[in-house]
FIDONU-616469 format. One record per residue (C-alpha): residue number from 1; residue in one letter; x, y, z. Coordinates in nm, 3 decimals. Each point is the difference from the previous one (the first is absolute). Layout:
% residues N
ATOM pos code       X       Y       Z
ATOM NUM    a       X       Y       Z
...
END
This chain:
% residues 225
ATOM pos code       X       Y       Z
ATOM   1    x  -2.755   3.664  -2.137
ATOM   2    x  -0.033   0.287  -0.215
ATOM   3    x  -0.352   0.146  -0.026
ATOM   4    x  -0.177   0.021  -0.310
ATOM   5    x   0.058   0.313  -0.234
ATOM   6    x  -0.285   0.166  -0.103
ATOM   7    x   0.215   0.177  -0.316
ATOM   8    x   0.136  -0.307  -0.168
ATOM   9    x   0.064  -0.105  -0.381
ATOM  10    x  -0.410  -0.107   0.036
ATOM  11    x  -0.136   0.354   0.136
ATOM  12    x  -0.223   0.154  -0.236
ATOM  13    x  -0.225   0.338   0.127
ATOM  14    x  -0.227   0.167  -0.200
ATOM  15    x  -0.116   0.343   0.031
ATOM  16    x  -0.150   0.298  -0.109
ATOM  17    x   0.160   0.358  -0.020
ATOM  18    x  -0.153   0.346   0.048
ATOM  19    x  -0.121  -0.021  -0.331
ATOM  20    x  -0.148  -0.318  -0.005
ATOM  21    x   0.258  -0.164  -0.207
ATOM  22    x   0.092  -0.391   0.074
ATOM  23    x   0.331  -0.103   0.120
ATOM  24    x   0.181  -0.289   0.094
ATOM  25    x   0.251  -0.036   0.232
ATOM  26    x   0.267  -0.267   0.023
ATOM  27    x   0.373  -0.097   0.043
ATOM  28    x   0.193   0.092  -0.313
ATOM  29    x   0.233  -0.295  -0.175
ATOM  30    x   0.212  -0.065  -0.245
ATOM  31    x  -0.251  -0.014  -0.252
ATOM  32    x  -0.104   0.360   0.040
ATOM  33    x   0.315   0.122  -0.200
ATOM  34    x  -0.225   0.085  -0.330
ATOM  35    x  -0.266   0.208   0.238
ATOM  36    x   0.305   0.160   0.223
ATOM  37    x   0.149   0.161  -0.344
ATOM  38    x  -0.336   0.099  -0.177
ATOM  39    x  -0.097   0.173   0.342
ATOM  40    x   0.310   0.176   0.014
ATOM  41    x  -0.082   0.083  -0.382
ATOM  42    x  -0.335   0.181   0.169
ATOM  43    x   0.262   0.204   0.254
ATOM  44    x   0.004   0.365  -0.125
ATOM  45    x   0.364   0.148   0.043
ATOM  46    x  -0.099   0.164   0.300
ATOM  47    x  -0.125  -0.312   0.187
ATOM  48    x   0.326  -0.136  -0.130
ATOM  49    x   0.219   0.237   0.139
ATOM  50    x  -0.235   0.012   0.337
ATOM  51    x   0.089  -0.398   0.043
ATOM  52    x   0.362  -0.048  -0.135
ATOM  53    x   0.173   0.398   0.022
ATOM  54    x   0.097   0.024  -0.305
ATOM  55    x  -0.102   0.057  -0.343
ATOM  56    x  -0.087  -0.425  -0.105
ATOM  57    x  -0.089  -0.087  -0.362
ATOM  58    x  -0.013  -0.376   0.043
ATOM  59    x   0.012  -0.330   0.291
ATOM  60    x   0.312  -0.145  -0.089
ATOM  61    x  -0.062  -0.419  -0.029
ATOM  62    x   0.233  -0.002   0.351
ATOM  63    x  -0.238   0.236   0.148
ATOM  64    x  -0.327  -0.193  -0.160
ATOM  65    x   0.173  -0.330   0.169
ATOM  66    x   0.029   0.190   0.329
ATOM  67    x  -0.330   0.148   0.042
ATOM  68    x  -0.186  -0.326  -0.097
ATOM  69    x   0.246  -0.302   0.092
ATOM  70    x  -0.053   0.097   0.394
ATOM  71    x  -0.001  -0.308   0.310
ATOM  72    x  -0.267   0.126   0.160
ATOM  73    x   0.249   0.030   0.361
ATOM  74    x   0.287   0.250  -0.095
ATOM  75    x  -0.196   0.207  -0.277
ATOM  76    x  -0.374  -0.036  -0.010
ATOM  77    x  -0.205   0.172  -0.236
ATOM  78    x  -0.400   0.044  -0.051
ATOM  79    x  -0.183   0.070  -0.348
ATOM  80    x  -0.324   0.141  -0.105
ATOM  81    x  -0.102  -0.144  -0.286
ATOM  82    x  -0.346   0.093  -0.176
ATOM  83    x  -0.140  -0.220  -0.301
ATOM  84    x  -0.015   0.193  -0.349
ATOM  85    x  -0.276   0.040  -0.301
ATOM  86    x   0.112  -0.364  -0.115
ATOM  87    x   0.068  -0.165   0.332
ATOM  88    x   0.367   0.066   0.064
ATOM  89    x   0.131   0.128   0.279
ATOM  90    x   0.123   0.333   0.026
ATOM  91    x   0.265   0.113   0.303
ATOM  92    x  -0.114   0.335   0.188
ATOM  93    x   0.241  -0.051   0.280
ATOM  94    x   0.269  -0.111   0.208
ATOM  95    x   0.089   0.022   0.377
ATOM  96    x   0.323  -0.143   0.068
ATOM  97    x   0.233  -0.062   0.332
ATOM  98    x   0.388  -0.109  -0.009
ATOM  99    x   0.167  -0.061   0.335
ATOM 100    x   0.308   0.199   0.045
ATOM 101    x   0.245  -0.292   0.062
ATOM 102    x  -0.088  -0.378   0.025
ATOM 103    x  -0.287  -0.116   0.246
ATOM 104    x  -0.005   0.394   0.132
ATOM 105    x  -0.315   0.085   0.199
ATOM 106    x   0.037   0.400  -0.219
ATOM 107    x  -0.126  -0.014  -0.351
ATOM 108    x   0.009   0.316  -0.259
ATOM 109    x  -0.367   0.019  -0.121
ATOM 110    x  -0.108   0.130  -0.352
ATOM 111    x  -0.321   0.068  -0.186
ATOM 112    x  -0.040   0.052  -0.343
ATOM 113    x  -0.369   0.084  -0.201
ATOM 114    x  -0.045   0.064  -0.371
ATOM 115    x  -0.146   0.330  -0.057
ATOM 116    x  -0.337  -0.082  -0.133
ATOM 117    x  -0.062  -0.208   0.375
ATOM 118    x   0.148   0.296   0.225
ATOM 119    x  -0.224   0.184   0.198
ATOM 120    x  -0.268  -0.317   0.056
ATOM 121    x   0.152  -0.114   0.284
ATOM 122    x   0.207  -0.287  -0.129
ATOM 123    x   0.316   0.121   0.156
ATOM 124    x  -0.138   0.029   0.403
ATOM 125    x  -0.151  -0.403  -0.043
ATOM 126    x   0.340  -0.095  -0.173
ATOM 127    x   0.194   0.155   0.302
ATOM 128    x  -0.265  -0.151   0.271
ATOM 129    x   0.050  -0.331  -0.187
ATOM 130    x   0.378   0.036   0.069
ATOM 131    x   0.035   0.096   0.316
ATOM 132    x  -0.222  -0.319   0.065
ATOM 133    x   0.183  -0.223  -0.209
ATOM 134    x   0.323   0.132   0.143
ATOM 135    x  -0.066  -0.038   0.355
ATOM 136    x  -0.112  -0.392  -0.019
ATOM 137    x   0.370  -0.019  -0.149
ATOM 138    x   0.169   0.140   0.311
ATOM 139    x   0.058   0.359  -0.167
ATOM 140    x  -0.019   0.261   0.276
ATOM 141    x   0.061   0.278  -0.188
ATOM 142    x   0.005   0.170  -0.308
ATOM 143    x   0.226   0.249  -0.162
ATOM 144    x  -0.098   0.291  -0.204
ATOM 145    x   0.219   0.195  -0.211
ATOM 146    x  -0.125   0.367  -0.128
ATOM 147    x   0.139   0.258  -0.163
ATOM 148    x  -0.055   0.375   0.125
ATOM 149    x  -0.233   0.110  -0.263
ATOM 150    x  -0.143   0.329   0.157
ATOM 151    x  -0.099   0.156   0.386
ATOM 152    x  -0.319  -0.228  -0.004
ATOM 153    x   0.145  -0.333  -0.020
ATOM 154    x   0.276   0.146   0.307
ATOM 155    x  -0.290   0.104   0.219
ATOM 156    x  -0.151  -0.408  -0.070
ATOM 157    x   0.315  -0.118   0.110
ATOM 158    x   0.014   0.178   0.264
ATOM 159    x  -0.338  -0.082   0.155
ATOM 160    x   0.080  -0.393  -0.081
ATOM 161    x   0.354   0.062   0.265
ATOM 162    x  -0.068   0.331   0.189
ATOM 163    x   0.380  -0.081   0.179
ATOM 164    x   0.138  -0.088  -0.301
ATOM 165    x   0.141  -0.317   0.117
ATOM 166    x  -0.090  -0.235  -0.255
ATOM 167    x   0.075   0.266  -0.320
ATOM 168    x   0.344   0.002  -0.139
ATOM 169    x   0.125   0.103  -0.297
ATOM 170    x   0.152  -0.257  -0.268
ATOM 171    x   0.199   0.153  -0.288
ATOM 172    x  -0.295   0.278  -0.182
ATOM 173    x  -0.252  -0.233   0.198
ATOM 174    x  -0.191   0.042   0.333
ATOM 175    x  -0.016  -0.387   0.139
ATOM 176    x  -0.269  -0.015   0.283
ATOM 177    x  -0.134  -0.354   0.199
ATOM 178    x  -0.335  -0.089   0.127
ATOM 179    x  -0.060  -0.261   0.191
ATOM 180    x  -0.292  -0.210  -0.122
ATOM 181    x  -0.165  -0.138   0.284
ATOM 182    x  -0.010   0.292   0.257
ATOM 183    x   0.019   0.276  -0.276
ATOM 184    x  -0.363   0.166   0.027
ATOM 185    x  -0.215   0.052  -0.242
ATOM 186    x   0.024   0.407  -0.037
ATOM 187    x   0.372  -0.116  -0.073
ATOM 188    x  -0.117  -0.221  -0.264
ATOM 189    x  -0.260   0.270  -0.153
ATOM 190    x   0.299   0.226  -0.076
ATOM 191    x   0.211  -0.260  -0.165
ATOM 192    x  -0.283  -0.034  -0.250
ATOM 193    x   0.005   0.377  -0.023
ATOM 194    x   0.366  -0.044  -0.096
ATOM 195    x  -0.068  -0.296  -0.235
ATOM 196    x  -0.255   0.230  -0.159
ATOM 197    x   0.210   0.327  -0.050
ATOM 198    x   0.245  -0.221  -0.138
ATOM 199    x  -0.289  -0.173  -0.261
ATOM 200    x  -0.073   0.405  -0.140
ATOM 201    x   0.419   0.044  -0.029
ATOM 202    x  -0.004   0.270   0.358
ATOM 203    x   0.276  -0.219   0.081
ATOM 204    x   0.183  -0.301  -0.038
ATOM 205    x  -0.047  -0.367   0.230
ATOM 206    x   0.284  -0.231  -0.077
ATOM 207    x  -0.017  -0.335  -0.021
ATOM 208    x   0.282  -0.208   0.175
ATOM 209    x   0.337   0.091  -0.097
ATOM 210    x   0.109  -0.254  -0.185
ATOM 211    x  -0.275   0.041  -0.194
ATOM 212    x   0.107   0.371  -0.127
ATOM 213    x   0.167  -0.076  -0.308
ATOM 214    x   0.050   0.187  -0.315
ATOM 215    x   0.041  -0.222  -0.260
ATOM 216    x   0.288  -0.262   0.141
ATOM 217    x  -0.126  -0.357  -0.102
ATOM 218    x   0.152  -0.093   0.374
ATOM 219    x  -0.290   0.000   0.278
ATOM 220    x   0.113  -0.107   0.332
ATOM 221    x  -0.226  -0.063   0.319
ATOM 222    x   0.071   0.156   0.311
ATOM 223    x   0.331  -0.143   0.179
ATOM 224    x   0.134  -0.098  -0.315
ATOM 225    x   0.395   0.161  -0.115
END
């Protein structure tokens, strides 16, 4: 018998950032597809361009679908959510994993913060919050891609593989793999250094490849022709 998941469609955490702001924390579904495009509405262009590489105007409805229809298995995502003047709730983030093929144990990871909640702290407890939620799912590992920005973010990536055996390049990309149960935490510490240069526009994280669309109303998962 399975065990019980602790990051389920009832999971609910609330916390409070450097600033002492409230958030919540929770799965995202379906219904989130109204917060998903008004936060992306609160990306500037350089956030944009940090989490899609390229120039992005708009979510396409495909894309909206995508991002928000998710099983929870082959593409899990988390939100932070925060409740506004008049009650409503307002999306500051979203971690996301997709497995590269079906029922694969190696996920590509993303993060994405609006602007006005980077620097609190949101994106490190989003990431910790994945890599949890991603190992009681049988992920093993997950996949970064980053784009060679400038010498600093090189010199990361070199102290997260000093032999260079898990950094390879993918088309303009640098792909590298961490293992999340035996990766330690100094490892971790410079992801979120990456995640953060990426947040001011020092560089670019991807998010998983299929995900890297322009504007083509088609958005395929991993595996998929």
């Amino acid at each position: 018998m399975d065990s019980p998941r602790r990051f389920d469609a009832q999971w609910r955490e609330r916390l409070t950032l450097a600033d002492g702001s409230q958030v919540e924390l929770r799965l995202v579904r379906p219904e989130d597809a109204e917060l998903l495009r008004q936060g992306f509405e609160r990306l500037s262009p350089r956030s944009r361009l940090g989490r899609f590489h390229s120039p992005k105007s708009r979510l396409t409805e495909s894309e909206v679908h995508y991002f928000t229809a998710v099983d929870g298995e082959q593409h899990l995502a988390l939100g932070a959510v925060r409740q506004g003047p008049e009650g409503q709730e307002e999306g500051l983030g979203v971690a996301r994993f997709i497995r590269l093929t079906q029922g694969s144990e190696e996920a590509e990871a993303a993060i994405t913060v609006v602007d006005t909640a980077q620097g609190k702290g949101l994106g490190r407890i989003l990431m910790e919050r994945l890599v949890d939620a991603a190992r009681e799912r049988g992920v093993e590992r997950f996949e970064f891609l980053v784009l060679p920005g400038n010498a600093a973010m090189v010199r990361l990536l070199d102290e997260l593989n000093p032999d260079g055996t898990q950094v390879r390049k993918e088309e303009d990309a640098l792909c590298f793999t961490l293992p999340l149960a035996t990766t330690p935490r100094r490892k971790w510490n410079l992801v979120f250094i990456l995640l953060g240069l990426a947040a001011q526009g020092a560089l670019s994280v991807l998010g998983p490849a299929r995900e890297r669309t322009e504007e083509s109303e088609t958005v395929r998962p991993p595996g998929e022709p």
